[in-house]
C-alpha positions as CSV (number, residue, x, y, z in Angstrom):
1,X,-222.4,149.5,164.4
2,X,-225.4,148.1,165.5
3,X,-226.9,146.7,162.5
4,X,-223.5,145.1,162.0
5,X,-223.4,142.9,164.9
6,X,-223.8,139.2,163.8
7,X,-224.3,135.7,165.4
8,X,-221.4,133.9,164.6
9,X,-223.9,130.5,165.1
10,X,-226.2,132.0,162.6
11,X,-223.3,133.0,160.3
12,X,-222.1,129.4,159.9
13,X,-225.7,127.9,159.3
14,X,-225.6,130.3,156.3
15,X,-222.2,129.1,155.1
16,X,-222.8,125.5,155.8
17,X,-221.8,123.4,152.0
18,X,-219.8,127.2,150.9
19,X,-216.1,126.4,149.7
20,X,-213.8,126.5,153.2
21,X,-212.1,130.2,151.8
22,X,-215.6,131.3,151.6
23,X,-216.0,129.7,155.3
24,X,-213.0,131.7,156.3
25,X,-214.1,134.4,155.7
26,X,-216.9,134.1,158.5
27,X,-213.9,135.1,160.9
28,X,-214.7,139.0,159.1
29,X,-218.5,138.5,159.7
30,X,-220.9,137.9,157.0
31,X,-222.7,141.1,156.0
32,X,-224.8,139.5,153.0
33,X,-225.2,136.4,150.9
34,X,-225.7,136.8,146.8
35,X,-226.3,133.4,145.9
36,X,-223.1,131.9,147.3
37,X,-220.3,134.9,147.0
38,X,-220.0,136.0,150.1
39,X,-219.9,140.1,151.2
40,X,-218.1,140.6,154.6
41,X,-218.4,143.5,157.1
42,X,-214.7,144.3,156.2
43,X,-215.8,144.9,152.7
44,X,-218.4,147.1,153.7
45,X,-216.0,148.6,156.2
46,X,-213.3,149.3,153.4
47,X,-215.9,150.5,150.9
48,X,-217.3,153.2,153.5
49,X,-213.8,154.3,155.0
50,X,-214.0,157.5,152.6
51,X,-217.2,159.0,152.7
52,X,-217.4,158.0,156.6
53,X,-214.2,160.1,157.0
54,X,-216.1,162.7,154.8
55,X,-219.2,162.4,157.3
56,X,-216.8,163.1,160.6
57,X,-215.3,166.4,158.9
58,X,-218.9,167.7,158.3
59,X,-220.9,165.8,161.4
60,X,-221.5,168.4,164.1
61,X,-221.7,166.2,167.4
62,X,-221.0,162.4,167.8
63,X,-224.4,161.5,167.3
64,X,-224.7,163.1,164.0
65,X,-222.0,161.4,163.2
66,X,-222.8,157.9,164.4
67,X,-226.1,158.3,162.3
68,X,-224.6,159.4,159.0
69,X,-221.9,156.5,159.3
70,X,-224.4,153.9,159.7
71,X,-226.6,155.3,156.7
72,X,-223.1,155.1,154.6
73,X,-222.7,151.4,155.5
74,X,-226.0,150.4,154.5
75,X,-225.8,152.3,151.5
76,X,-222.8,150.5,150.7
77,X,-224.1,147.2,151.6
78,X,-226.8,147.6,149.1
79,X,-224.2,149.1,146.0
80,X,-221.7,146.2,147.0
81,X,-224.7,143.5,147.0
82,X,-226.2,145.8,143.6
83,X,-222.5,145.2,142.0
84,X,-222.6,141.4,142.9
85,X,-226.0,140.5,141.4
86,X,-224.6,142.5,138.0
87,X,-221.2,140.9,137.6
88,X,-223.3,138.0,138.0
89,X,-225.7,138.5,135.5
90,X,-222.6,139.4,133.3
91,X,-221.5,135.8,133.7
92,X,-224.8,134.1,133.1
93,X,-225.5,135.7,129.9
94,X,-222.2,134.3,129.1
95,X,-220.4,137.4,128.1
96,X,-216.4,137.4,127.5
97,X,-213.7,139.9,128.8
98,X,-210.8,139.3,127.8
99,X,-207.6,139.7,129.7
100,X,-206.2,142.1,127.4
101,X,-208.4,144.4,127.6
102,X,-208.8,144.4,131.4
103,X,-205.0,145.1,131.2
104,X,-205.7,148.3,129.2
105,X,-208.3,149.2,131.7
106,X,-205.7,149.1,134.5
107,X,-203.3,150.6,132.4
108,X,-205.4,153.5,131.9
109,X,-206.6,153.7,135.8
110,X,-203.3,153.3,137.2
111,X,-201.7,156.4,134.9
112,X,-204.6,158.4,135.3
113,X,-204.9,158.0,139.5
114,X,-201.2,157.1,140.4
115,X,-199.3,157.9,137.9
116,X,-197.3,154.8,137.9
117,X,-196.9,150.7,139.3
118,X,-194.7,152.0,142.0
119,X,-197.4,154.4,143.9
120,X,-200.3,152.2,143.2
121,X,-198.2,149.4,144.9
122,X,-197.8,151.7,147.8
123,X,-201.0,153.3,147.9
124,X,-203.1,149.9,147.6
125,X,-200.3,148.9,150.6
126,X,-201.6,151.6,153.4
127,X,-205.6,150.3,151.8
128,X,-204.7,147.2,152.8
129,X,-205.3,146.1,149.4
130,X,-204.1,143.6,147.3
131,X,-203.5,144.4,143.7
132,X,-205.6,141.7,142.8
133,X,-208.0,143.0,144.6
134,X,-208.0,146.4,142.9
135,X,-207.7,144.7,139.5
136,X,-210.5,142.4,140.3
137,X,-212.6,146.1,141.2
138,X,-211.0,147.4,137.9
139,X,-212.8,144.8,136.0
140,X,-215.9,144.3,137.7
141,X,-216.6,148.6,137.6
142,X,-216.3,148.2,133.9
143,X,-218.5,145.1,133.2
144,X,-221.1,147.5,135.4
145,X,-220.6,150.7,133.5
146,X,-221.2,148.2,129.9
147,X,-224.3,146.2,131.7
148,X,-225.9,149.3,132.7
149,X,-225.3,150.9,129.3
150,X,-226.6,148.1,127.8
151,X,-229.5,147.2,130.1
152,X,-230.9,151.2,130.4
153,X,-231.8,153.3,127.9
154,X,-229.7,156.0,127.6
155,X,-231.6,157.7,124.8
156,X,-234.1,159.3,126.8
157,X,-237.1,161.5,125.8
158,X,-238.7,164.1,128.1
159,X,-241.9,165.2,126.5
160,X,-242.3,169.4,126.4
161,X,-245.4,168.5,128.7
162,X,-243.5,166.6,131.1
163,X,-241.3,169.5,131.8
164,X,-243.7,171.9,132.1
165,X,-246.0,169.8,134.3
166,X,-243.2,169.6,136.7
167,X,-241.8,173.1,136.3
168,X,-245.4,174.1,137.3
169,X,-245.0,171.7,140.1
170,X,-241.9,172.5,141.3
171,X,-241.8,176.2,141.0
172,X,-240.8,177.8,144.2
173,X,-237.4,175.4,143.0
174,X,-236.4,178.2,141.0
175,X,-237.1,181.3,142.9
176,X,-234.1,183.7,142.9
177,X,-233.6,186.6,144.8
178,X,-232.6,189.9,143.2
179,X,-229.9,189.9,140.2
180,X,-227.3,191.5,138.9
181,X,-225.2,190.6,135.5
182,X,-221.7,191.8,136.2
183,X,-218.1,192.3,134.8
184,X,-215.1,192.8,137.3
185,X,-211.8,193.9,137.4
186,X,-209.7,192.8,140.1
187,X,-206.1,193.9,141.2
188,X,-204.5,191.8,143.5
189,X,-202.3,193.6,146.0
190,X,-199.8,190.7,146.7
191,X,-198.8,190.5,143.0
192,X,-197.5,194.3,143.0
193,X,-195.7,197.0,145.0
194,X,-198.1,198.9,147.4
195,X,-198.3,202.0,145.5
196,X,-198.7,200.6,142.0
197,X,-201.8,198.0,142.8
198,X,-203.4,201.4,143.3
199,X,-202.3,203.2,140.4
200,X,-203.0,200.2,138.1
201,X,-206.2,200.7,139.7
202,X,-206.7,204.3,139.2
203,X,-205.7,204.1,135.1
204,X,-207.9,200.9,134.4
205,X,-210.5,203.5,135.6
206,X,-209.8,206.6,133.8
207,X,-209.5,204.1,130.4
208,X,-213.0,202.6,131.0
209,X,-214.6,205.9,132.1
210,X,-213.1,207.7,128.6
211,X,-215.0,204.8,127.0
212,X,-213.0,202.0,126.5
213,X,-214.5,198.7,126.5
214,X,-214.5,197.1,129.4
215,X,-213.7,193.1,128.5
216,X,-210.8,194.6,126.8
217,X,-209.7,196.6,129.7
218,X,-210.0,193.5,132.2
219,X,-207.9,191.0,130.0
220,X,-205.0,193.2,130.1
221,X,-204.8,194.8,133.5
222,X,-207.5,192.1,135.6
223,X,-205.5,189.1,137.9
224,X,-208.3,187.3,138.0
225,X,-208.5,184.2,135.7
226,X,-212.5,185.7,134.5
227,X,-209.9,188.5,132.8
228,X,-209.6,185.9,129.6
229,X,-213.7,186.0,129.8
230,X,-213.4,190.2,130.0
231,X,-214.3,190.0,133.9
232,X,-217.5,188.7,133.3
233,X,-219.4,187.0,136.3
234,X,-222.9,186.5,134.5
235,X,-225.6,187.1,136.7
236,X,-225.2,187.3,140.7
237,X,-227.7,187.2,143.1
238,X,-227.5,189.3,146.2
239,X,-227.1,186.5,148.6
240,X,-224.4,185.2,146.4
241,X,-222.0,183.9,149.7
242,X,-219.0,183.7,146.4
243,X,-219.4,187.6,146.0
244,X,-217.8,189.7,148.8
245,X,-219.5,191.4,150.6
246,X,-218.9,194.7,150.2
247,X,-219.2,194.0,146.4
248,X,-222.9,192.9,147.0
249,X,-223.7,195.8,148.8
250,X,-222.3,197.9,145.7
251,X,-223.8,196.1,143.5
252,X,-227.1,195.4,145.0
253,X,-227.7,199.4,146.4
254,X,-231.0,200.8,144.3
255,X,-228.8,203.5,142.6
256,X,-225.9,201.2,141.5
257,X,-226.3,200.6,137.8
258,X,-223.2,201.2,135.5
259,X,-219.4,201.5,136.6
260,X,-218.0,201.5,140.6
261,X,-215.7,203.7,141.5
262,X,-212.8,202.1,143.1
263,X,-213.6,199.5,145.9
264,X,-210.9,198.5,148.0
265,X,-211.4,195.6,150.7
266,X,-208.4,193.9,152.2
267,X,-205.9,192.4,149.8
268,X,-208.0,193.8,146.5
269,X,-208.6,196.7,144.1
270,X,-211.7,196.3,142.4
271,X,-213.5,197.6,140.1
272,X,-217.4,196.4,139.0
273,X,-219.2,197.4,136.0
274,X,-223.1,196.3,136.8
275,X,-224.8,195.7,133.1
276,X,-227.9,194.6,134.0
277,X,-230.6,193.8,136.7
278,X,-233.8,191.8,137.6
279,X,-235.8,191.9,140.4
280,X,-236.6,189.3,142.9
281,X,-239.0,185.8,141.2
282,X,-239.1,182.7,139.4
283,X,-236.9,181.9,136.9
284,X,-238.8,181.7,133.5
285,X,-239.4,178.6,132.4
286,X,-238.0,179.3,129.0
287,X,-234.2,179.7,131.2
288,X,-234.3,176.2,132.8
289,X,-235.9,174.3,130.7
290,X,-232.4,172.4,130.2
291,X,-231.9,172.1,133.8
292,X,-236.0,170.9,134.5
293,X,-235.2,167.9,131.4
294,X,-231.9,167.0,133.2
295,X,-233.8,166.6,136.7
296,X,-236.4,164.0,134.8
297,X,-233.9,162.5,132.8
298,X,-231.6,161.4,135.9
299,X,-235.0,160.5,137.6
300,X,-236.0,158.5,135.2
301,X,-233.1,156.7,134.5
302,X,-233.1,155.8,138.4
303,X,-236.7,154.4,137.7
304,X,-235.1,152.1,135.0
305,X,-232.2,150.9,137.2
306,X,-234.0,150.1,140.6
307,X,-236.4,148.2,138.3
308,X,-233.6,146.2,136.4
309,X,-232.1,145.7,139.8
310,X,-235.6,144.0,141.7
311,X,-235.3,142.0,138.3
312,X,-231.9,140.8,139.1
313,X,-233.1,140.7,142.5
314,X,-235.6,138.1,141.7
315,X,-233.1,135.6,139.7
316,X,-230.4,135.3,142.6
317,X,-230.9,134.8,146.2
318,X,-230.1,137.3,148.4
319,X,-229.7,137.2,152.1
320,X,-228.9,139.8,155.0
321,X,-227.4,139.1,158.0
């Protein structure tokens, strides 16, 4: 990448009085100095090689590509130099870890993503990891988690006129098109013979047209896993890509209000019982109020950390090469 390419003359000025492993490490090319720990392009390069695999899956052309993989670098460059300057504080402050408990947090990590010593040898093995390596990540992801808890407020208040304020502002963010609150019954051809998907079918809609209820018609007959929920969906909206098609266009036509008849598509039986509808609009205020204080909660809390960061900032030296 271009903003990767590095003189290795300017590299060893930097590094000139480092330890000689840190000097060794120039032969990887120096990416960033905090203070004197050294990050190298081959830690950024290992830290990206997920989400840069990510970006090729969903990058239309090369280009698209090549510009989302450099963004991911330097995005990384700044978490791994953003990890450094907190482990760091961690240490000045003179805070303790003890070994045992950073062998109960490994413990724990290695059951819960490998199941056991033997795959997370041969996993860390094809990452071209050491197990040191990992252990050292182990430990320095949980002295971040407890720094940050410690360092930013976590009981945050959003005053009522804050979120409405920014409701009012952001409005058009919660525009929906038309609605529908639905149940559903859904029989699933592959799980029975041809002729009885139908009839199953054809009785689960004679019980709920005779008046039974329909929840209790969709936990027993439904093979969909909403049957436990009675078939309920909530509310749809009519662009709703998750809803089939020709569900929607049920669903959604001006007269449909109350029970389907049968609609069969290929693979599926269904049947959908519309309970309610709402036009086109914004969403009251009143029904995302929750979602409004979450958005200035999380934006707030990323105020406080980019300022406790330039605070860090400010104590260590950091350079980019």
């Amino acid at each position: 990448m271009k903003w990767m390419r590095l003189g290795v003359a300017v590299g060893a000025l930097a590094l000139a009085g480092l330890p000689a492993a840190a000097q060794s490490q120039l032969l990887n090319g120096v990416a960033a100095l905090v203070s004197r720990s050294v990050i190298t392009f081959d830690d950024v390069r290992s830290a990206s090689l997920r989400p840069i695999e990510a970006a090729r899956r969903l990058s239309r052309s090369d280009a698209e590509f090549e510009q989302r993989a450099q963004q991911i670098q330097k995005d990384v460059l700044e978490q791994l130099i953003e990890r450094e300057l907190i482990v760091k504080e961690f240490e000045a402050k003179g805070y303790n870890l003890p070994e045992s408990i950073i062998d109960e947090i490994v413990d724990r990590q290695m059951k819960e993503e490998f199941g056991d010593r033997l795959t997370l040898t041969k996993t860390l093995r094809l990452r071209g990891q050491t197990y040191e390596s990992w252990r050292k990540d182990q430990r320095d992801q949980f002295v971040i988690a407890q720094m940050t808890i410690k360092n930013i407020n976590q009981n945050i208040v959003i005053s009522p006129k804050k979120i409405e304020k920014h409701y009012a502002e952001h409005s058009d963010k919660y525009r929906v098109g038309d609605r529908a609150k639905i149940r559903m019954i859904l029989v699933d051809k592959s799980r029975h013979a041809a002729a009885e998907s139908r009839r199953i079918a054809e009785e689960a809609l004679k019980r709920l047209k005779s008046g039974e209820d329909f929840g209790k018609v969709a936990d027993v007959v439904s093979d969909d896993a909403r049957r436990f929920k009675g078939g309920d969906r909530g509310w749809v909206e009519n662009r709703d890509a998750d809803l089939r098609k020709e569900l929607r266009e049920w669903v959604f036509k001006p007269e449909s209000n109350g029970l389907s008849e049968l609609i069969e598509v290929e693979g599926a039986i269904f049947l959908v019982k519309v309970e309610e509808k709402k036009a086109a609009g914004i969403l009251p205020l009143s029904e995302v109020r929750l979602d409004v204080e979450s958005t200035l909660k999380n934006e707030e809390r990323d105020r406080l950390r980019k300022a406790w960061i330039r605070r860090l900032r400010q104590k260590q030296f950091v350079t980019y090469f």
